[in-house]
N, C-alpha and C positions, 0 to 999 in steps of 0.2 A: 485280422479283419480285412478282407477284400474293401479294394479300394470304388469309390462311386463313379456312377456314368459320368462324368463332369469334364468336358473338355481342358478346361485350365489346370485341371487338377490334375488328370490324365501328363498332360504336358509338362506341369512340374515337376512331376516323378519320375516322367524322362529326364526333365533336364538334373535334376539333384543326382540322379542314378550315373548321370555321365561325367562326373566326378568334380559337377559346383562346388565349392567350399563352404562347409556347414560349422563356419561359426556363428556370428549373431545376424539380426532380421537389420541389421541398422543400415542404412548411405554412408557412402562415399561423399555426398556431396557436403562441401564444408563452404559453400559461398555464403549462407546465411540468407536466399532468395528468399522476397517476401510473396510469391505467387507461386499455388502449389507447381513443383514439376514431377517429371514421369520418375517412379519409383524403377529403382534398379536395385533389388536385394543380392546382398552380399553371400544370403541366405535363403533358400526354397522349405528350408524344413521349418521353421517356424508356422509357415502359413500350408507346407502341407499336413502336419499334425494338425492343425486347428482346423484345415478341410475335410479331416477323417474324423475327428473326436467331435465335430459340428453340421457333419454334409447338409443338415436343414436346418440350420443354426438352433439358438435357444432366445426363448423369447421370456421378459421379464414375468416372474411368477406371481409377488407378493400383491397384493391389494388390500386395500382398509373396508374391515368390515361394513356390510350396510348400514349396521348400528350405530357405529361411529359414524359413517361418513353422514348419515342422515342429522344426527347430536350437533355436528358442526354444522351442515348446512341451516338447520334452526339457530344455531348461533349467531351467523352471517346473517340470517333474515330479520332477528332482532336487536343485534348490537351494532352489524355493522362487520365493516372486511376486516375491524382489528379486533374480531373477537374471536377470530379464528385459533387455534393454538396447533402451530406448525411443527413436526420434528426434523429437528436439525438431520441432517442425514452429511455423509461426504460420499466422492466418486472416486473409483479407479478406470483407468482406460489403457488399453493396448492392444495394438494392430499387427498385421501380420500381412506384407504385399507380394502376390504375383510380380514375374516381369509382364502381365497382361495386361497392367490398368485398373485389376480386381486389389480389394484390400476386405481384410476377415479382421471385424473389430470388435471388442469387450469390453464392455463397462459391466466392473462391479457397484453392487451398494454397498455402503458401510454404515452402521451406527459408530460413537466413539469405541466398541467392544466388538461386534460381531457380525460378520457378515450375513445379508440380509438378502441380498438377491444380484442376479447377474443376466445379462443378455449377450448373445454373441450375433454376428449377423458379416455377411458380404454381399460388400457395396461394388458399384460398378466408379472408374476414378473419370475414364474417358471422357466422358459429356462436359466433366469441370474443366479439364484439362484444355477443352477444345474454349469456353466458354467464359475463362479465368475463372470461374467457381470453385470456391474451396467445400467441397464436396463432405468429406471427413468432418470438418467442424459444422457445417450445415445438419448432417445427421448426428451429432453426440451432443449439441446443445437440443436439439428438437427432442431427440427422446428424454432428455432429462429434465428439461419441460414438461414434459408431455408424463412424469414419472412422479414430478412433484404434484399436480394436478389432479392425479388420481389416486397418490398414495397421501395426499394431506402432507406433505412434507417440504422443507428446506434446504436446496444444498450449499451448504456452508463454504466446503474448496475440495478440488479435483487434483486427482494425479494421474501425471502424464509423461510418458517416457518422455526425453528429451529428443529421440528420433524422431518421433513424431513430429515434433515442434517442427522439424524443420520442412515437412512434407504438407505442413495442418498449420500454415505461421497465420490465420486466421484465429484458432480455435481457442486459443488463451486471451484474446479479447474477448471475442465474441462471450465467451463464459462468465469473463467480466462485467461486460456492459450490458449485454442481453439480462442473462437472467445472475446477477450479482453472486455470480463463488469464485474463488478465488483460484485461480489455476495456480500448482505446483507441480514445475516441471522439475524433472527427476532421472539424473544418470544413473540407471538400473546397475550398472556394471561395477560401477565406483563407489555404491553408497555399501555404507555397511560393513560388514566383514570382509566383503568381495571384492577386497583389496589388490592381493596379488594377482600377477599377469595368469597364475596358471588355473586361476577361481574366474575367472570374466569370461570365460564360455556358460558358466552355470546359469545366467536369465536367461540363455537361449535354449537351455532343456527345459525350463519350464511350457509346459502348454499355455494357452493363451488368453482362458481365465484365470489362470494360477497369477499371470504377468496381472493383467487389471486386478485381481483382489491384493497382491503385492503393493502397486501402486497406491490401493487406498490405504492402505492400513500406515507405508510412510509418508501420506500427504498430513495425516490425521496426528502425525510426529510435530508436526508444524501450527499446532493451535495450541491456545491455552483453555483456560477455565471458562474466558467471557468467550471463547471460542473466536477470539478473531487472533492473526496471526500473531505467535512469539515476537520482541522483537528483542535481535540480536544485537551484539558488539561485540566484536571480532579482536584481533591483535593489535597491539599499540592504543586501542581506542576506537578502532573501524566502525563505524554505523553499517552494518547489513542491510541496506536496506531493501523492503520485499524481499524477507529471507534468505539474504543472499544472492539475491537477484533471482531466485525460483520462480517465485511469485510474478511473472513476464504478465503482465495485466494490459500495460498496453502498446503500441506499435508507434511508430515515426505516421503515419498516414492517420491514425488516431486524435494524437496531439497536434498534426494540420487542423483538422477540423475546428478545432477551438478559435485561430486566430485567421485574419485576412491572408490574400497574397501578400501584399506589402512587409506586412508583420514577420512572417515566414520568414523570404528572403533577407530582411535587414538583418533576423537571429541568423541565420545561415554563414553570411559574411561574416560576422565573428565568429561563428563555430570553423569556417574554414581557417581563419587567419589564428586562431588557436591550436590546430591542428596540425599547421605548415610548421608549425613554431616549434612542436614538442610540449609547448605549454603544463605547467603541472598546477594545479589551482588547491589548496586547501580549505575548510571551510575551520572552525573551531566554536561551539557551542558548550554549553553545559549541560542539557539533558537530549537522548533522541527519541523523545517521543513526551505529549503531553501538553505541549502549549502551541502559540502561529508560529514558533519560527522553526519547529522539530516541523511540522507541518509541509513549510516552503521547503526545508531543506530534504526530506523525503521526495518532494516534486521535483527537485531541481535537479539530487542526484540519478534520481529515475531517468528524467532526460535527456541527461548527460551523459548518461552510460549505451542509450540509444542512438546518441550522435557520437560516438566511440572521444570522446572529449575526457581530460584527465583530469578528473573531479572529483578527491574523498574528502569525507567527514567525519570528523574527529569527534571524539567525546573523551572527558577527563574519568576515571576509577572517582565512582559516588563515597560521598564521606557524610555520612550521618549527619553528623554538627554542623557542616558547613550549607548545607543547605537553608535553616532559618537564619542565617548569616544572611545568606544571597537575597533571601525572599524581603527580609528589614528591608535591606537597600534597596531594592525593587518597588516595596511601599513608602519609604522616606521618600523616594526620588519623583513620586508619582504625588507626595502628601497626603497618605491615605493611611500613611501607618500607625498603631495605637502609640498614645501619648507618652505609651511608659517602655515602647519598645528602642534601645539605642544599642549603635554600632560601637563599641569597644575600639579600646585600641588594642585588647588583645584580641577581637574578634578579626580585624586588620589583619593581625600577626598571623591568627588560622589561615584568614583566607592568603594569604599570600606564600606562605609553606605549601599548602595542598596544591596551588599551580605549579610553582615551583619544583612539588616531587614530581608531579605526573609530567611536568616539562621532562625534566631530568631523566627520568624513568622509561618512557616513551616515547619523549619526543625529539630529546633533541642527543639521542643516542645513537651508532652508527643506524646507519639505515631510516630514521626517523624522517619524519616529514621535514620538522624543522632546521635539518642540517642544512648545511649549502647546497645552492642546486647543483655546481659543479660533484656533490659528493651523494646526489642521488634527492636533494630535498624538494621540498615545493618552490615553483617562482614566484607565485602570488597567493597572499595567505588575508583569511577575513578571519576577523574573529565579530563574534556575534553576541554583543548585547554585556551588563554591569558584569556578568558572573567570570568572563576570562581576559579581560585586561591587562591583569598581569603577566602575560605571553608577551606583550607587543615590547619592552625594555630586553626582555630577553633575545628575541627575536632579531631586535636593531643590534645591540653588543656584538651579536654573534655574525651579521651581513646587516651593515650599516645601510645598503643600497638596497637590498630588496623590498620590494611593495609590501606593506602591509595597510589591511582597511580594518577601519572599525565603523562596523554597524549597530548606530541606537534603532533601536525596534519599539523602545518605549516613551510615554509621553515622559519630560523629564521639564518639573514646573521651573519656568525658567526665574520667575521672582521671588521666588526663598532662596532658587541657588545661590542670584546674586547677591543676595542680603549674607553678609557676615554673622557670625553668630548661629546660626540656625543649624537644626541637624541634615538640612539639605545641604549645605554650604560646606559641611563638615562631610560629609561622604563625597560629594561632585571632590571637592579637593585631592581627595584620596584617588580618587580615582583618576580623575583629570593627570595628576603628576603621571601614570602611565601611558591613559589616551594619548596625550600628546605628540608623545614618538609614532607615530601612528600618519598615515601619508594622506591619508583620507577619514574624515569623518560625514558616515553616510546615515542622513536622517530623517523621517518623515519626512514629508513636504508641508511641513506647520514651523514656520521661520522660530514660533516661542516654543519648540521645543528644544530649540541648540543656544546653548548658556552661553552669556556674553564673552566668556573668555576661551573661546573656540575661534582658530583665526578663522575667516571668513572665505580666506582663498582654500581652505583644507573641505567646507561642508560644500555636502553634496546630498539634491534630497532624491528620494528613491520610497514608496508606497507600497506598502504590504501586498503580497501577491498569493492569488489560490492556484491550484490545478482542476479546473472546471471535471475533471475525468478522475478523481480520484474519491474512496468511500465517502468524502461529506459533502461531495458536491452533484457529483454525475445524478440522472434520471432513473428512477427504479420503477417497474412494472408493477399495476397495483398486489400482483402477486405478492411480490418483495415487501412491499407496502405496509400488507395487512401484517407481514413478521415480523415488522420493526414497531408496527405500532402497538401489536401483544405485547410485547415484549416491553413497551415503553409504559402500557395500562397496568402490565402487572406490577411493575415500578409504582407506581400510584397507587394500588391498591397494598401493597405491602405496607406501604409510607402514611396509609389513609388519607391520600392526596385527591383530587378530582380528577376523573378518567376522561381522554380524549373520544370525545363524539364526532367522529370524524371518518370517512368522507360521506360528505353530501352529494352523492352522484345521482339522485334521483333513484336509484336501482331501490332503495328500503325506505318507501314512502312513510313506512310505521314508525320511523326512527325520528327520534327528537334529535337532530342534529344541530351543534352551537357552530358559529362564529369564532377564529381567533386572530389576535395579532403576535405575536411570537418573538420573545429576544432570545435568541442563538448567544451565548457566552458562557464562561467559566464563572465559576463564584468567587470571581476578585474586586474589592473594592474600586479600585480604578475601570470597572467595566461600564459603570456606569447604571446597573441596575435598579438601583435604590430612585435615580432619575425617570427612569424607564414607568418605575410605581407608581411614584407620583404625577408623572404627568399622564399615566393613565385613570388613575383613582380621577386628576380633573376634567379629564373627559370622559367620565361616568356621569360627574355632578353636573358636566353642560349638558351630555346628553340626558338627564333624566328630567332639567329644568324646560328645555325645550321638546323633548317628547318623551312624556314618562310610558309610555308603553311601548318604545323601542326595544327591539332586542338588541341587548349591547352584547359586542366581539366579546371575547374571554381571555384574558390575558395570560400568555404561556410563556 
């Protein structure tokens, strides 16, 4: 195939011809800069194949029928934006740069099964470069916007070489926060079979659709069933969080936005003074995912690994039995639990074997977190909440000196503790005898949740904390909107529940659209919902005595 009029292309084939080194398309540069800089490939033939196999690039084929796309827009017109029913779709992405400033980029589509459709296109980098614009993720969130839009569709999460990342340190937010999927960045080289040194030329023979439909299919490795990310646990108990940290969602300049100057700099100063230190931080819970403190602890280790700060979390090997073990004591502690539910003394005995192995086992084996810090372990360790106490006895035996904190996360009624006799009385004791070794005890800031026999110079209160930027907090575009709330309707319609009417934007005057007030929580007794009922059932009956033709809110 004769090569095309193309100045840059022309010029590559020069320079590749005079004996560039064609191994892969990736940089050299390993600073980690967060503002794109000028590409210098290590490689010309990645982006001169995809200048020959693309010289007028390809432009995405598939589109949704008229029929359908009409079928849905009467649905929109009558239901409402959550009556829409979106397919889930995922992305692949890879680029291929000039040393001229040009980059030739691919995004595949994927369904969970088959590839679906692809576009290939060269961008110019220059104008960004001159104008700190990240130009690359400007154009692969806009077309995939632009993709969902017209194909009726959802994108779930994206893959993307990890070279890019560093060229595009934009573009795994912006995917995030713009239009909600989940960027998974992906070392083409290293995943997979393409292990050995003499296999990691082979992503650079691929062409440069072949590289993006590759990317989707292992970003699509990384979901489950409800289609939101696997999550892992690693060796000894590691919590992966964001897959391993693939999942690069969001940036240091990201999580400024959330808090003042002030706020910023005060975290800073201890993130430097941890730093200077060596500092090794542990965290120890019982589940990593599922309730507020898997929650906190996902945000925390996120940004900690973004301020290069030494912060892992821990999780114990799950044990069937031991679990309504945890959950009793959880409700006795709260007084919510049923009358006939009690903690054994051999239930005691379980739970204190099962920390005890996964200590043993994991932790406090060479190499473990829990050794000495002289012999590689943590300096400062938290354990978090009733279920792993029994660390903190072990933990002092073994380095009488080192910090250890225990964090109560929950309300714990402080007048059955201190009443003797009782089954709250009987579990705080069991538990207490290990709290106690413990340096700190870190509690609400509600004085009646810390029992009387906590010395007072040990509490410290500290208030449950979210990540404003993370899946249940951040903003979503009514796009994203109408696919959460399909999805939340068909929930209700399954269940023969009442379906959200909702939003009232004025756009579908014909819609009967309600009112709601909404509690956000889990289905646990101590949430307070049963309160929640009632005091909305009596502001039904105020409202309906003072104006019976109101429309009353609907309670969610």
């Amino acid at each position: 195939m004769s090569a095309p009029n193309h100045p840059t292309l022309l010029q590559s084939i020069k320079d590749a011809i005079s004996g560039v080194s064609l191994s892969d398309g990736g940089s050299n540069n390993s600073s980690g800069a967060q503002t794109p800089t000028r590409h210098t490939p290590k490689s010309l033939k990645p982006y001169v194949w995809a200048m020959i196999a693309f010289k007028k690039g390809h432009d995405f084929q598939r589109r949704s029928s008229k029929h359908h796309a009409r079928r849905v827009s009467e649905t929109v017109q009558s239901e409402g934006q959550f009556g829409a029913a979106l397919t889930p779709l995922y992305a692949g992405i890879s680029a291929a740069f000039s040393d001229h400033n040009t980059a030739v980029i691919a995004i595949a589509i994927h369904d969970p099964v088959y590839l679906l459709d692809f576009s290939v296109k060269t961008i110019e980098l220059a104008d960004g470069l001159e104008k700190d614009v990240d130009v690359i993720a400007d154009y692969v969130v806009g077309e995939l916007e632009k993709y969902e839009h017209e194909n009726l569709s959802k994108f779930i999460g994206a893959g993307i070489p990890y070279d890019i990342m560093k060229h595009s340190p934009k573009l795994s937010s912006k995917l995030w926060l713009e239009i909600d999927t989940v960027p998974i960045s992906i070392m083409p080289e290293l995943d997979g079979p393409e292990t050995e040194l003499k296999d990691r030329s082979h992503w650079s023979e691929k062409c440069i659709d072949e590289q993006a439909d590759s990317m989707a299919r292992k970003c699509i490795m990384n979901f489950g069933p409800s289609l939101a990310p696997l999550s892992q646990v690693g060796y000894r108990g590691i919590v992966e969080v964001d897959s391993g940290f693939q999942a690069r969602i969001l940036t240091l300049d990201d999580f400024q936005t959330t808090c003042g100057p002030r706020t910023w700099d005060a975290m800073m100063k201890f993130v430097t003074s941890l730093k200077a230190r060596g500092t090794k931080i542990a965290f120890f819970s019982s589940t990593p995912q599922g309730g507020g403190v898997a929650l906190m602890r996902h945000a925390l280790v996120r940004l900690a690994k973004l301020l290069k700060v030494d912060l892992t979390w821990y999780v114990p090997k799950p044990k069937p039995g031991v679990f309504r073990i945890t959950k009793t004591i959880h409700n006795t502690l709260q007084g919510v639990a049923n009358p006939n539910e009690k903690v054994t003394a051999e239930d005691k005995e379980v739970l204190n074997s099962w920390i005890e192995d996964n200590a043993n086992r994991y932790w406090l084996s060479p190499g473990g977190p829990l050794r000495p810090p002289a012999e590689g372990g943590a300096d400062v360790i938290m354990i978090d909440d009733p279920q792993m106490p029994g660390l903190i006895p072990l933990i002092k035996k073994l380095t009488p000196d080192r910090p250890v904190l225990y964090r109560s996360h929950i309300q714990i009624r402080s007048d059955p503790v201190n009443t003797p006799g009782t089954p709250q009385a009987d579990i705080w004791e069991f538990l207490f005898s290990k709290i106690k070794h413990a340096d700190m005890f870190i509690s609400h800031p509600i004085p009646s949740f810390v029992p009387a026999d906590v010395p007072r110079s040990k509490v410290c209160y500290l208030p449950a904390t979210t990540d404003w930027l993370d899946g249940l907090n951040k903003d979503l575009n009514v796009w994203d909107q109408g696919y959460y709330g399909h999805m939340y309707n068909e929930q209700c319609h399954n269940l023969r529940m009442t379906e959200l009417k909702w939003p009232n934007n004025g756009q579908h005057a014909n819609i009967n659209k309600e009112k709601y007030i909404v509690q956000i929580a889990r289905f646990d007794p101590a949430k307070g919902i049963p309160d929640v009922i009632e005091s909305y059932a009596e502001f039904r009956r105020q409202l309906t005595q003072k104006n019976p033709n109101a429309e009353a809110p609907q309670l969610v």
